[in-house]
C-alpha positions in Angstrom: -12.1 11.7 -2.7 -9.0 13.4 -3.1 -5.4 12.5 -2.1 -1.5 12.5 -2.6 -2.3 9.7 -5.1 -5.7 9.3 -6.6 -9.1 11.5 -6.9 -12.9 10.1 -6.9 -15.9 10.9 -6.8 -19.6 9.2 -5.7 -21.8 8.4 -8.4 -25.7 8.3 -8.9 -25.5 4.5 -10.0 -25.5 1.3 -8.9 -22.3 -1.0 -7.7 -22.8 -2.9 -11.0 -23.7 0.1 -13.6 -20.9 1.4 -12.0 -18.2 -0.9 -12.8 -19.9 -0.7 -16.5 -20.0 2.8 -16.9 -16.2 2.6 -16.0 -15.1 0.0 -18.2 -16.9 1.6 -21.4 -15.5 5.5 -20.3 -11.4 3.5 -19.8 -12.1 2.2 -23.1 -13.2 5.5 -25.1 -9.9 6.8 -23.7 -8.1 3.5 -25.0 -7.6 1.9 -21.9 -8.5 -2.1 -21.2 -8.8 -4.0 -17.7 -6.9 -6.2 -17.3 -7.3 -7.3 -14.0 -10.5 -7.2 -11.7 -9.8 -7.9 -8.1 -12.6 -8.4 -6.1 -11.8 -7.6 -2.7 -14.8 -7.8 -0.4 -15.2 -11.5 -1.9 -11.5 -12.4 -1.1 -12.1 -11.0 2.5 -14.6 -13.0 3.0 -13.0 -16.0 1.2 -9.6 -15.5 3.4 -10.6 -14.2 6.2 -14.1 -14.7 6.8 -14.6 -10.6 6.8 -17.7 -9.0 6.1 -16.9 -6.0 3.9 -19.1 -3.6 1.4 -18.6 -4.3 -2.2 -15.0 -3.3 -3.1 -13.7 -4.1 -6.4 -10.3 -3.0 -7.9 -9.8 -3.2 -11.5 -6.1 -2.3 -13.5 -6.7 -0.4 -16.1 -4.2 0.0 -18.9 -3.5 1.6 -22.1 -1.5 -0.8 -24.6 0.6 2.5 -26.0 1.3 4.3 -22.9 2.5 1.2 -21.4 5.2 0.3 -24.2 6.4 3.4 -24.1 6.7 3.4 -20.0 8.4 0.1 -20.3 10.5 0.8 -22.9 11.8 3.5 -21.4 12.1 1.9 -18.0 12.1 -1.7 -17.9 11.2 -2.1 -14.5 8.2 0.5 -14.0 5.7 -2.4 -14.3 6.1 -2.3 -10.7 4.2 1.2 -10.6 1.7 -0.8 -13.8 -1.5 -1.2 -13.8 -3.0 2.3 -13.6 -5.9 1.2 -10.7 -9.2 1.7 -10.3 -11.5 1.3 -7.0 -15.7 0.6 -7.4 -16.5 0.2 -4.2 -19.9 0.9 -2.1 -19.6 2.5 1.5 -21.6 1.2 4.7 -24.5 3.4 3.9 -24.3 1.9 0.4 -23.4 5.4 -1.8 -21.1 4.1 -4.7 -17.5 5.8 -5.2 -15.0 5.5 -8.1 -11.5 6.5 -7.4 -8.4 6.7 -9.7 -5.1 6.4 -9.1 -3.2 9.7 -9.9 -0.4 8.4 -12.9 0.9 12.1 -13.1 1.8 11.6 -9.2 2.8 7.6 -9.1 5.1 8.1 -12.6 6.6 11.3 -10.7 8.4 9.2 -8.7 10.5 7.9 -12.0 13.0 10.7 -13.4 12.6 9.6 -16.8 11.4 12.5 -19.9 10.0 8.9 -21.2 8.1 8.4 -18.4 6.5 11.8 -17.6 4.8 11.4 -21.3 4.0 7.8 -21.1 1.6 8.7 -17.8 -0.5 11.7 -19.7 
């Protein structure tokens, strides 16, 4: 997977080593999640959807985010850095990123552009 605003890749492990493998690797680098959307089970909750397992979690780093915010107040807006754990239909896992060099380019802001390395 590779886009405007994220990049990915499929992985040799299961939907649930998967979202492991992710959280340990986020926190090497000093990141936490601190969300975990799970959005096949809402679908099915809400709209009675049938969806592969799809699960979205925000990951964040406490020092890059003061810095962000303290430099613009409002670019929680652009905050948590997501994500995606989710299995296809022929049941392959993928884990794509969002892209923080290409959402924080969007704020013209020096304290920005280092806050998103």
């Amino acid at each position: 997977m590779s886009s405007d605003f994220g990049f990915g890749k499929t992985v040799e492990l299961s939907f649930d080593d998967a979202i492991e493998t992710v959280t340990a690797e986020l926190q090497k680098e000093g990141f936490g999640v601190l969300s975990d959307i799970d959005v096949a089970a809402k679908m099915k909750e809400k709209l009675d959807k049938d969806m592969p397992r799809y699960r979205i979690l925000g990951a964040c780093s406490p020092a890059h985010a003061f810095q962000a915010i303290s430099a613009v107040e409002d670019i929680g807006l652009l905050m948590p850095c997501n994500v995606v754990v989710r299995e296809d239909k022929e049941g392959a896992v993928h884990i794509d990123f969002m892209d923080p060099q290409s959402v924080f380019s969007l704020v013209n802001d020096p304290g920005v552009v280092l806050a998103a390395l």
